[in-house]
Structures are given as structure tokens and as C-alpha cells.
N, C-alpha and C positions, 0 to 999 in steps of 0.2 A: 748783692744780687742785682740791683741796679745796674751798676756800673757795667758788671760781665752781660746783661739781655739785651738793657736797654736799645743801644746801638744796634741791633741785630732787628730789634722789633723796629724801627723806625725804618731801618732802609726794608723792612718788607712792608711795610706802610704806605709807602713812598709811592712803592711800585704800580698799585691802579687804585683804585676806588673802591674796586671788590675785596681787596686786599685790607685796606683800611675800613671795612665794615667790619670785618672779622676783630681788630681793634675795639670796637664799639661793643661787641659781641663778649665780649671778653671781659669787658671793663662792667657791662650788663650786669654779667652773671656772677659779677664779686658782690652785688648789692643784695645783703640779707641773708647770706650763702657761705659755711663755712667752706676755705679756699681749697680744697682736700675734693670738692665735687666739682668744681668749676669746668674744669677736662669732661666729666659727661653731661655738664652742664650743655656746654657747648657744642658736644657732638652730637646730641640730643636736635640741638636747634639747628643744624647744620641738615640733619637727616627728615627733618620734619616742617621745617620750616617755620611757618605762622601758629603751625595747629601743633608746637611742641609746649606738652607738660609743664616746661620750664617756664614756659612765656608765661607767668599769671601777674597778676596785679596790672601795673604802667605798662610793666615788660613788653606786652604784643604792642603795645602804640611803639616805645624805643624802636624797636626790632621793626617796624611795617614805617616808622619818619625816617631812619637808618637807611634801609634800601631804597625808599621812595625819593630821596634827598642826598644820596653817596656824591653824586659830583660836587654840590653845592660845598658840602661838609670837607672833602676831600680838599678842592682849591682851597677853601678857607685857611684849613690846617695848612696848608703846603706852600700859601701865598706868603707874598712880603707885610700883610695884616701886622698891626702891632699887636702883641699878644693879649689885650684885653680884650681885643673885638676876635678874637678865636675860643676865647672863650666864654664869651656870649655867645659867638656862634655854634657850638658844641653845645653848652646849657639849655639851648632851644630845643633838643632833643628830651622829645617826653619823658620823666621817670629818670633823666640823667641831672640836673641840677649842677649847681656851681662846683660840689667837691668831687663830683665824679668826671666833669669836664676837666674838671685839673687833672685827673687823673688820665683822663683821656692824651691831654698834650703832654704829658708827661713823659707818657710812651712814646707817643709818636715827634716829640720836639725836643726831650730831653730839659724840658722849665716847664714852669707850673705857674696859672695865673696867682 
């Protein structure tokens, strides 16, 4: 499954900032969450924003450092950074920590800190 998305999700990644929040969005809504709701996870928080059902816990800080901070996160990811400081920089995201940051560049760099 890797192999055939991967690539696909990273060059829409690539593409702006808003793009790659949806990444974050995504990676979000696997924590706690069996993978089978993630889809209206998402389109939940898509349609509602801040004030969706889904955001509970850390979730609305993730979700509200996400959009507040997409450029910063964005260059990070997409810079010539060595990948440990991308994934500190990604871990600075509330509610996201170290193994979900990996998961983060995962998708969108195709390696994992």
C-alpha cells in the first residue's frame, strides 16, 4: 500500500501548504481512531472546521497549530533540513508527538525519523 500511494501523496503535499495541512489532517485522525472512519473523520473537519465533533482532546490545538503555522511546517518538510530537525519540527505540533511526526514525513518524504 505504501509503495502504490505513497508517491502520489507527497507530490500533492508538495503542492502548497494547504495541501499539506490536509497531510497533518489526516495523520490527526488515525490517532485513537479505528482506520475504517478516518474519511468522515476528515470530512467532518473539512466542513466544520475548528468547532468539528472530531477535534476533541489535543485534536483542536493540532488542527488550530496546523493552519496557524502551515508555512513554517510546510518549508520545513520540503527544505534541505536534515531529517531530524523535520521531525522535531513536525513533533512541535500539539497532540502529534514523535510517532506520528514520523508518520507525518512518511507520507510526505517517503523516510521516517
Amino acid at each position: 500500500m505504501f509503495k502504490k500511494h505513497q508517491q502520489n501523496i507527497e507530490e500533492f503535499a508538495r503542492k502548497s501548504p494547504d495541501n499539506f495541512t490536509q497531510v497533518v489532517l489526516f495523520v490527526s485522525a488515525t490517532i485513537q481512531q479505528m482506520f475504517h472512519t478516518v474519511p468522515a473523520i476528515v470530512d467532518d473537519v473539512r466542513e466544520y472546521g475548528l468547532d468539528s465533533k472530531h477535534l476533541w482532546g489535543s485534536k483542536q490545538d493540532t488542527w488550530r497549530y496546523t493552519l496557524e503555522n502551515k508555512d513554517l511546517l510546510f518549508e520545513a518538510v520540503f527544505s534541505d533540513m536534515d531529517l531530524e530537525d523535520k521531525l522535531s519540527s513536525i513533533a512541535e505540533i500539539p497532540g502529534i508527538g514523535l510517532v506520528k511526526a514520523g508518520f507525518v514525513l512518511q507520507l510526505c518524504k517517503g523516510k521516517v525519523g
